[in-house]
N, C-alpha and C positions, 0 to 999 in steps of 0.2 A: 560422404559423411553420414553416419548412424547415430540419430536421436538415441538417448539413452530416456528412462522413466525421471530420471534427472533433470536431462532436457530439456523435457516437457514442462514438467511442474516449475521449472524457472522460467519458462514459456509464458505458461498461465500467468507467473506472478506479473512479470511484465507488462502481458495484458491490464493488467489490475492497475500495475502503477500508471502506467503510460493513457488507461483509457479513462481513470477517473479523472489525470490531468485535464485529458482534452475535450469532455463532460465538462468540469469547472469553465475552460476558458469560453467554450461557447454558450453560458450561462444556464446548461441544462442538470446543471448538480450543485444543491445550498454544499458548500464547504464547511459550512457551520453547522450541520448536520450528524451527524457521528458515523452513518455510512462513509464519506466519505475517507478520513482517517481509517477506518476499520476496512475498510479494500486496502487502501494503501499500506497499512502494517500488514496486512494479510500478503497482498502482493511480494513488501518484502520479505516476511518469513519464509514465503515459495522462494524467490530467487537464494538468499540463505541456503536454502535446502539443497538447491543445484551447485551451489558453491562450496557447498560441502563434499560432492563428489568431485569438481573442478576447479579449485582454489584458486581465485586470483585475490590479491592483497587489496589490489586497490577498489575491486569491485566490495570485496567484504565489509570495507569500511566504511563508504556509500552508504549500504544496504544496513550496517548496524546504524547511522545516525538517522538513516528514514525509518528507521523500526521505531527508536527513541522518540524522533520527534511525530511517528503518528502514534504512538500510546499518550505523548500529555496532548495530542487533537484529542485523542478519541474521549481521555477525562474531564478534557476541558467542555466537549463536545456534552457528553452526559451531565455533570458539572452544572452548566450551565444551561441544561434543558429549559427551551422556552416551552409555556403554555401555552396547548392546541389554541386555545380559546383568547390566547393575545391576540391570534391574527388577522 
């Protein structure tokens, strides 16, 4: 099997989505943060990107509602900037 420059960057995204999850679970990433969302849409626009060359349906579909729901993260995320100085 031959990685295409496709393959990769849906690689990378992966990594994004997959690694900022298991960052949250093990309590070493605020979720409430705006990084966090902003890998995750980032992540999925990479996988997008590879599905763009390797079209699966049901993958596109996934990947279009984790796009959707990390942009209102990432507004809410901004949005609702806490002060350095609450903390």
């Amino acid at each position: 099997m031959q990685l295409t420059g496709a393959d990769i960057v849906g690689l990378v995204g992966v990594s994004f989505v997959v690694g900022t999850y298991f960052l949250s679970q093990i309590g070493r990433m605020d979720v409430s943060r705006p990084l966090y969302p902003a890998l995750n849409g980032l992540g999925a626009l990479f996988i997008l990107f590879s599905l763009y060359h390797t079209f699966n349906a049901a993958s596109f579909v996934i990947e279009m509602f984790w796009l959707v729901i990390s942009i209102v993260g990432l507004a809410r995320a901004l949005w609702f900037r806490r002060d350095p100085a609450d903390k």
